[in-house]
C-alpha positions as CSV (number, residue, x, y, z in Angstrom):
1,X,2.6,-15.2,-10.2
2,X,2.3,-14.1,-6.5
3,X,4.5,-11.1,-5.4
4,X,7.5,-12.3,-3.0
5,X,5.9,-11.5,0.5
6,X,2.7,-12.7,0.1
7,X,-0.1,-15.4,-1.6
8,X,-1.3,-13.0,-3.9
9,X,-2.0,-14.3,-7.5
10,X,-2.1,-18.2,-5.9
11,X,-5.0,-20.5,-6.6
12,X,-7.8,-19.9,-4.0
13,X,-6.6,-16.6,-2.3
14,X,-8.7,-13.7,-1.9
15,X,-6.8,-10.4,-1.7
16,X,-7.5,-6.7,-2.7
17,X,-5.6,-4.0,-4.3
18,X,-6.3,-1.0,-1.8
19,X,-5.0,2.7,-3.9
20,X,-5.1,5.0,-1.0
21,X,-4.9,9.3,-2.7
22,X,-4.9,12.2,-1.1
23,X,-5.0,15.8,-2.9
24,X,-2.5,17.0,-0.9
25,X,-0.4,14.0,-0.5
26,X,-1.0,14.2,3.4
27,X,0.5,11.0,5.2
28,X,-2.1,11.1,7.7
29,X,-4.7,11.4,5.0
30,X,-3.4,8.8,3.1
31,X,-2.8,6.4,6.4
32,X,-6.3,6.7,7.2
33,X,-7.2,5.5,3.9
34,X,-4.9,2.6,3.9
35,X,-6.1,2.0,6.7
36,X,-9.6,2.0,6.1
37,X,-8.8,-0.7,3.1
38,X,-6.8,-2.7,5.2
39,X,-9.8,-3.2,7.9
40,X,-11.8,-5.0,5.4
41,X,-9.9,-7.7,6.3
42,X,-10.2,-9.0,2.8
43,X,-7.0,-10.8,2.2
44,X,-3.5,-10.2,0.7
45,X,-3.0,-6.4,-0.2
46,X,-1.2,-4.6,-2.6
47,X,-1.0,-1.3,-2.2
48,X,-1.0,1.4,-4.9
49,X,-0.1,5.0,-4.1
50,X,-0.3,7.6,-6.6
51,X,1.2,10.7,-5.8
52,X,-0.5,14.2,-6.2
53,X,2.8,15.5,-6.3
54,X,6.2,15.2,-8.2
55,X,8.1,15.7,-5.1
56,X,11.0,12.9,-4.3
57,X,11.1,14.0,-0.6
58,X,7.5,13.6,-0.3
59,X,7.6,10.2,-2.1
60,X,10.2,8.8,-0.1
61,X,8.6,10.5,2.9
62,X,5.2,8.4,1.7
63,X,7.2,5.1,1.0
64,X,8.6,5.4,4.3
65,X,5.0,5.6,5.9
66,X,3.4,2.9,3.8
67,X,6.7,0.6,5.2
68,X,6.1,1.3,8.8
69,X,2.1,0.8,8.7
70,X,2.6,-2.4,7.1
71,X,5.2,-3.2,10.0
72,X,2.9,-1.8,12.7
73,X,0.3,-3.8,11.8
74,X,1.6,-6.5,10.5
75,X,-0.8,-6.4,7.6
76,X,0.0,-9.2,4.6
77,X,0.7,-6.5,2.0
78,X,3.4,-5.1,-0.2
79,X,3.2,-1.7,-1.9
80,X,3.4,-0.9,-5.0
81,X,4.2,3.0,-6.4
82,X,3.2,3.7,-10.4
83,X,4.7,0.7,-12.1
84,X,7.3,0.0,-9.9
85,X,7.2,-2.9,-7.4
86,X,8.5,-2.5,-3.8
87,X,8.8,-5.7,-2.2
């Protein structure tokens, strides 16, 4: 079944589920690496963040980050944080 905002999990769609970690939960660590998964160019994304942290301000902080790259670039992905969807 393909998540709300984009064609992943439809017949014939290539798409890629890029999980980008930091150690430090560093946004610009973890944009780069989103980033860097993104430029593969390789279809729909879902992307998982894992948090090194149990920090809701640094979540939230993370979520916001992951909403605004996705925005900025207007990249055909959704995120996706432990096993709870954000769509």
């Amino acid at each position: 079944m393909p998540y709300r905002h984009s064609t992943i999990g439809l017949p014939g769609r290539l798409s890629v589920r890029p999980q980008p970690n930091h150690p430090t939960d560093s946004p610009r660590g973890i944009a780069a690496s989103t980033l860097d998964g993104l430029l593969y160019g390789a279809g729909d994304a879902l992307i998982g963040i894992n948090p090194a942290t149990d920090s809701l301000p640094a979540l939230v902080g993370l979520l916001h980050l992951m909403d605004e790259l996705i925005t900025r670039v207007r990249a055909a992905a959704e995120q996706h944080r432990g096993g709870v969807h954000r769509a």
